[in-house]
N, C-alpha and C positions, 0 to 999 in steps of 0.2 A: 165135561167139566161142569161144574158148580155155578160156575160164576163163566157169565157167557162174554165176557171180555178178556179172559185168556181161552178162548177154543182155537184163537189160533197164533200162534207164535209169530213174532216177527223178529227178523235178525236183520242186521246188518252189517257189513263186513268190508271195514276200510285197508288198505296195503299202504303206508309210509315209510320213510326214510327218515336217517338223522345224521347229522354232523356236527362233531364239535370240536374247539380246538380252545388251545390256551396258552400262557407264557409264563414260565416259573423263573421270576427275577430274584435271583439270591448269589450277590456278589461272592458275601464272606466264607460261604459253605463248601467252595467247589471241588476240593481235593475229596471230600467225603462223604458227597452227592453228586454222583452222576448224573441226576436231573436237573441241575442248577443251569441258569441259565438257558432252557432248553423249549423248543414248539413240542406242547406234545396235543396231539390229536386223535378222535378216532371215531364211527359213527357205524352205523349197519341200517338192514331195513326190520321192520316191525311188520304186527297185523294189529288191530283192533278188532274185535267183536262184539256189539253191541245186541241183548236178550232184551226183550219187550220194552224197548225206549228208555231202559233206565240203570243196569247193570252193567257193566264195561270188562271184556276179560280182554287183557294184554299181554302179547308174546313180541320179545324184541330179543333182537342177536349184534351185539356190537364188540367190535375188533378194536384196539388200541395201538399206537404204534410202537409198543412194546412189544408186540406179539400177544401178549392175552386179552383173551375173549368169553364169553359171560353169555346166558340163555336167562330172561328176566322173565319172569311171570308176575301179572299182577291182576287185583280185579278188584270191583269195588262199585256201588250202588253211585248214580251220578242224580242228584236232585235239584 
């Protein structure tokens, strides 16, 4: 390399979890939403991966108590 502060890569590599939950208060609605009035919740686990102290790439899988589930990717320079 050029520049002798990337010759050698550093990563790092966190494993988390999430939860979350909530309460849909809607008296007037309820014949024509089934969600009214209702807990709904749902969380999964993640990875972080962190490239030379400053880039961030994110993989997260989280399930809802609906049955649907979702695969997020994200990433994005952290300063």
């Amino acid at each position: 390399m050029f520049i002798s502060q990337f010759d050698q890569m550093s990563v790092s590599i966190w494993f988390r979890g999430s939860f979350d939950f909530g309460y849909i208060n809607k008296p007037t609605y309820k014949a024509t939403n089934f969600l009214a009035n209702s807990w709904l919740f749902g969380g999964g686990p993640a990875l972080d991966i962190l490239i030379y102290n400053n880039y961030k790439i994110s993989i997260e899988y989280n399930l809802y108590r609906l049955g649907q589930s979702g695969l997020y990717l994200g990433g994005g320079f952290s300063f």
